[in-house]
mmCIF file of the C-alpha atoms, coordinates in Angstrom:
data_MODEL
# 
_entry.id   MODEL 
# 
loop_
_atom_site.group_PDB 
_atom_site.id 
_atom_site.type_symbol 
_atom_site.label_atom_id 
_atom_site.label_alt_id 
_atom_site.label_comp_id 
_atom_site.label_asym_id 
_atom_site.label_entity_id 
_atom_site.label_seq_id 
_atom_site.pdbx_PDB_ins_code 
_atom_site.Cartn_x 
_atom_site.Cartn_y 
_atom_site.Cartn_z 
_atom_site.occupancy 
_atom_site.B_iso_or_equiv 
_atom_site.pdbx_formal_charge 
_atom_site.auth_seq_id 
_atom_site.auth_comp_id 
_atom_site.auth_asym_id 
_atom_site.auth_atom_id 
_atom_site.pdbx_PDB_model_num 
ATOM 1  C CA . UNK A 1 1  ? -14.074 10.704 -10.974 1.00 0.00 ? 1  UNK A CA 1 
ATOM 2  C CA . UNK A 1 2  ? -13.075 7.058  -10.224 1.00 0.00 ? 2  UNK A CA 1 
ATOM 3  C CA . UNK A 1 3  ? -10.012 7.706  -9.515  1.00 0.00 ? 3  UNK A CA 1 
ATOM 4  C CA . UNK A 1 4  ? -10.950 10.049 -6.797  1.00 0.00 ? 4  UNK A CA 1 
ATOM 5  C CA . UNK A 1 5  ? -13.393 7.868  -4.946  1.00 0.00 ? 5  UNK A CA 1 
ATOM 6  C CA . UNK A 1 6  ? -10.630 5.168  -5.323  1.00 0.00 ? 6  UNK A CA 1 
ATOM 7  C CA . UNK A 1 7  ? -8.023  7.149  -3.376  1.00 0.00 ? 7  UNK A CA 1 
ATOM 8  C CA . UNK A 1 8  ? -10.821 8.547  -0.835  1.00 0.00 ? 8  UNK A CA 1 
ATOM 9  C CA . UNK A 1 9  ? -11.472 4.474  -0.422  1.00 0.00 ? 9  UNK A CA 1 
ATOM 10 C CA . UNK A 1 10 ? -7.675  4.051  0.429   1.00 0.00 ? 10 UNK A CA 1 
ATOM 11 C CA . UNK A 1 11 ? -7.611  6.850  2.808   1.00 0.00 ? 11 UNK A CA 1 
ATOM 12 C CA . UNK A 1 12 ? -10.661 5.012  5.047   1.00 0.00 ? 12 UNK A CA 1 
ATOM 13 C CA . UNK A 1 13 ? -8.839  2.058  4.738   1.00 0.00 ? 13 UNK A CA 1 
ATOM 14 C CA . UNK A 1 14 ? -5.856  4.322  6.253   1.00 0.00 ? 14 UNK A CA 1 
ATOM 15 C CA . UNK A 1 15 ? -7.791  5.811  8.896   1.00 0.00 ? 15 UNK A CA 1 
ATOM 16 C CA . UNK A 1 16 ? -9.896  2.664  9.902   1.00 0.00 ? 16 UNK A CA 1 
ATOM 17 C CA . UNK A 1 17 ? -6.184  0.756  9.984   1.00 0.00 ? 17 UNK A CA 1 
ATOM 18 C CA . UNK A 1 18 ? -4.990  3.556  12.693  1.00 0.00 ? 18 UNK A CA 1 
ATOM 19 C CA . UNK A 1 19 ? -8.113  3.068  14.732  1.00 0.00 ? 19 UNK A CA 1 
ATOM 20 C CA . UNK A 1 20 ? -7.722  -0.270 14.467  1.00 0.00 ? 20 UNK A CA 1 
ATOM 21 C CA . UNK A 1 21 ? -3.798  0.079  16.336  1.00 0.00 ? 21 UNK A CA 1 
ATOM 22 C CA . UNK A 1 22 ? -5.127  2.968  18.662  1.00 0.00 ? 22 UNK A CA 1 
ATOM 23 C CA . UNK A 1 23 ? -7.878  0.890  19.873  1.00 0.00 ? 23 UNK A CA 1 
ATOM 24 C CA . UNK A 1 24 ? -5.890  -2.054 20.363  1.00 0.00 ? 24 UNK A CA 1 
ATOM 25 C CA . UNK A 1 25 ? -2.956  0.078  22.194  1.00 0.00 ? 25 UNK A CA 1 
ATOM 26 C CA . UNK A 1 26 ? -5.468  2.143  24.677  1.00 0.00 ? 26 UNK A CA 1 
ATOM 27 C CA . UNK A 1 27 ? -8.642  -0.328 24.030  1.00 0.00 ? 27 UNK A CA 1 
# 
């Protein structure tokens, strides 16, 4: 079970880092 949330932790991370580059490409 932790291991799951873990890795579904990493994957925001993931996804907030791309929004993060995509807002500051076409922000």
């Amino acid at each position: 079970i932790y291991q799951n949330l873990e890795s579904s932790l990493d994957k925001c991370q993931d996804v907030a880092d791309i929004f993060e580059d995509i807002a500051l490409k076409y922000g």
